[in-house]
matplotlib code that plots the C-alpha trace (Angstrom):
import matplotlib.pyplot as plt

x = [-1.4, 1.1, 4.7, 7.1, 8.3, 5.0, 3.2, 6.4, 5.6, 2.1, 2.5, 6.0, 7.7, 6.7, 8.2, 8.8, 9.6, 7.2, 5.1, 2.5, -0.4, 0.3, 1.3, -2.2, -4.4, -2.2, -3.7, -6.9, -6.6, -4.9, -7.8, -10.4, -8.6, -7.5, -8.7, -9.9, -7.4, -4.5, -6.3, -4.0, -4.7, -5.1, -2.6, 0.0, 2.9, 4.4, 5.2, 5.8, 2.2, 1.4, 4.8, 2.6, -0.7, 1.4, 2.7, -0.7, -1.7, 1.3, 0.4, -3.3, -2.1, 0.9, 3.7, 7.2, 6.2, 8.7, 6.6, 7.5, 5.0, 6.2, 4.4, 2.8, 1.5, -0.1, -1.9, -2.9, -4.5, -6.0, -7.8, -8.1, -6.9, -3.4, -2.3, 0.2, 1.1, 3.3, 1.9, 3.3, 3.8, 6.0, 9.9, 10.0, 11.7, 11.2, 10.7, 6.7, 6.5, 7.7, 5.6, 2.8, 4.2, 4.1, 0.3, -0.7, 1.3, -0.5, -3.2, -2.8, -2.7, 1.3, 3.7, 7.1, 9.9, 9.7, 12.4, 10.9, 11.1, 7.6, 7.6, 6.1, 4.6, 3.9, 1.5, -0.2, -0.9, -1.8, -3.9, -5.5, -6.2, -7.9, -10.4, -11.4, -12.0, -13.8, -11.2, -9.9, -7.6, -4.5, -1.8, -1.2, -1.4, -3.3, -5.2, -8.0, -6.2, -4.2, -7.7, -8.5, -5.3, -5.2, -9.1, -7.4, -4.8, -7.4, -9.5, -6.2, -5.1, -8.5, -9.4]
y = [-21.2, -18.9, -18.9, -16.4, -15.8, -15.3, -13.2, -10.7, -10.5, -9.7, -7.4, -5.6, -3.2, 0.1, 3.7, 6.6, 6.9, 3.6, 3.5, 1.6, -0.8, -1.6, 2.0, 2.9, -0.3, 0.8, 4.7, 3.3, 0.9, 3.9, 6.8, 5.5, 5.2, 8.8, 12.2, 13.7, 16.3, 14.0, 11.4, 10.7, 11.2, 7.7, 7.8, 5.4, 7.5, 6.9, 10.7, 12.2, 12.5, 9.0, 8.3, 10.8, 8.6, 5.7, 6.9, 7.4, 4.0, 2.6, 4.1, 3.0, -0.3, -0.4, -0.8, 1.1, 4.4, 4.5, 5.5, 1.8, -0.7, -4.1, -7.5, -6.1, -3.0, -4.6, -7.2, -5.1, -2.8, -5.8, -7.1, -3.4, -4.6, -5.3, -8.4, -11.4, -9.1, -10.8, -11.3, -9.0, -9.1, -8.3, -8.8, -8.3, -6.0, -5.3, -2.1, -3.2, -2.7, 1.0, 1.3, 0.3, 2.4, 5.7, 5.2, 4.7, 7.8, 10.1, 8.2, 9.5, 5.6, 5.5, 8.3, 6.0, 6.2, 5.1, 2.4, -1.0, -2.8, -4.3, -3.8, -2.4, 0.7, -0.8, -3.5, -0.9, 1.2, -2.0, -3.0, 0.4, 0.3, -3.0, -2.2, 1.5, -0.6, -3.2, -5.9, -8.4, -6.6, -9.0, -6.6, -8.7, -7.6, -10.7, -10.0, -8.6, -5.9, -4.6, -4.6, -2.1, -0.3, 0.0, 1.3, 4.1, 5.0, 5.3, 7.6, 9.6, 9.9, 10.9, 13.2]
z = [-13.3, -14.9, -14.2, -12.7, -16.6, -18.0, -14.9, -15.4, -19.3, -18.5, -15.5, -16.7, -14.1, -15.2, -13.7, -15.1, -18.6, -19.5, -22.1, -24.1, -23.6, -19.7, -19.1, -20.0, -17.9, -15.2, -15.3, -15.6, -12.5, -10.2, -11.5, -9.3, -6.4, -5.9, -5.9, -9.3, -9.5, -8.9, -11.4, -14.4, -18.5, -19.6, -22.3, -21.8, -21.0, -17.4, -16.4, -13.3, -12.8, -12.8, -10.7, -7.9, -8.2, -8.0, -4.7, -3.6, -4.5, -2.9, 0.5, 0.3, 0.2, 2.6, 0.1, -0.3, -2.0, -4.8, -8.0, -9.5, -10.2, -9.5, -8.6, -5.3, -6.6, -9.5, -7.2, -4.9, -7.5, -9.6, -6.2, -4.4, -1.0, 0.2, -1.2, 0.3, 3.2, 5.9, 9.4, 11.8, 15.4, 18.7, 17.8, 14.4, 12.1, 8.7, 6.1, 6.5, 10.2, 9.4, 7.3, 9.6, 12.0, 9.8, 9.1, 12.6, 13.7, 11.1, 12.8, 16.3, 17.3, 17.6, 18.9, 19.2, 16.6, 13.1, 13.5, 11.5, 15.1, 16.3, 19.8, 23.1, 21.4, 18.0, 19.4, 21.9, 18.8, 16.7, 19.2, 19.8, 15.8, 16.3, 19.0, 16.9, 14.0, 16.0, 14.9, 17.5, 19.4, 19.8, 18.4, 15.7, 12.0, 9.7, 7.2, 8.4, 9.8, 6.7, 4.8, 7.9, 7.8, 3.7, 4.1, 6.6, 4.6, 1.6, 3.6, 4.9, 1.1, -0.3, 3.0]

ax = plt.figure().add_subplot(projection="3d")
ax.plot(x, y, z, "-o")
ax.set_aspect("equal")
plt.show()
């Protein structure tokens, strides 16, 4: 088991202006996940065009789309789902249930307010998702749903 130290030194934060070994494993992890013309020269300098396929990682897999690659992002590309996501239900708030909420409206599944609050609307639209994806429709986002939203927001991004 490695240690918060040591899992830092091998997975650095890279963003623009990076360069170097983990510069160029992290091209070659976001390549296959996008679009060949957005696909990025595997050369180990983090330019705006890898900061762009970053973003479009970042959305495939549900996270804050700021061109940095922290902890989460490298997870989630090393195991190419969503990974350590919180469980989300009715009466909560967070940056994540916005998130949420953003997909499902380019979905057609939500048509309420962006506003990180997990209520009324958010669990209709949750649960909506659920029973078109043939998931147990309980309105309540578990794992299995945000491997079903992340493949959505794959197919949305690639589309």
């Amino acid at each position: 088991m490695f240690t918060v130290t040591q899992v830092q030194a091998i997975d650095p934060i890279l963003q623009i202006g990076s360069q170097g070994e983990k510069v160029r494993q992290l091209q070659a992890l976001v390549n296959p996940r996008i679009l060949v013309a957005d696909q990025v020269k595997v050369d180990g300098v983090f330019g705006s065009k890898t900061e762009a396929a970053v973003k479009i990682v970042q959305f495939q897999f549900l996270l804050e789309q700021d061109g940095i690659v922290g902890a989460s992002t490298w997870k989630s590309l090393r195991a190419n789902a969503p990974v350590g996501m919180p469980i989300l239900r009715r009466g909560m708030v967070s940056k994540q249930v916005g998130i949420v909420q953003e997909l499902l409206k380019v979905g057609n599944f939500y048509a309420g307010a962006i506003d990180n609050a997990f209520g009324i609307k958010t669990e209709a639209a949750v649960r909506a998702f659920q029973k078109d994806r043939q998931l147990t429709a309980d309105g309540v986002i578990g794992d299995r749903t945000w491997k079903a939203l992340s493949n959505f927001a794959t197919f949305l991004s690639i589309d």
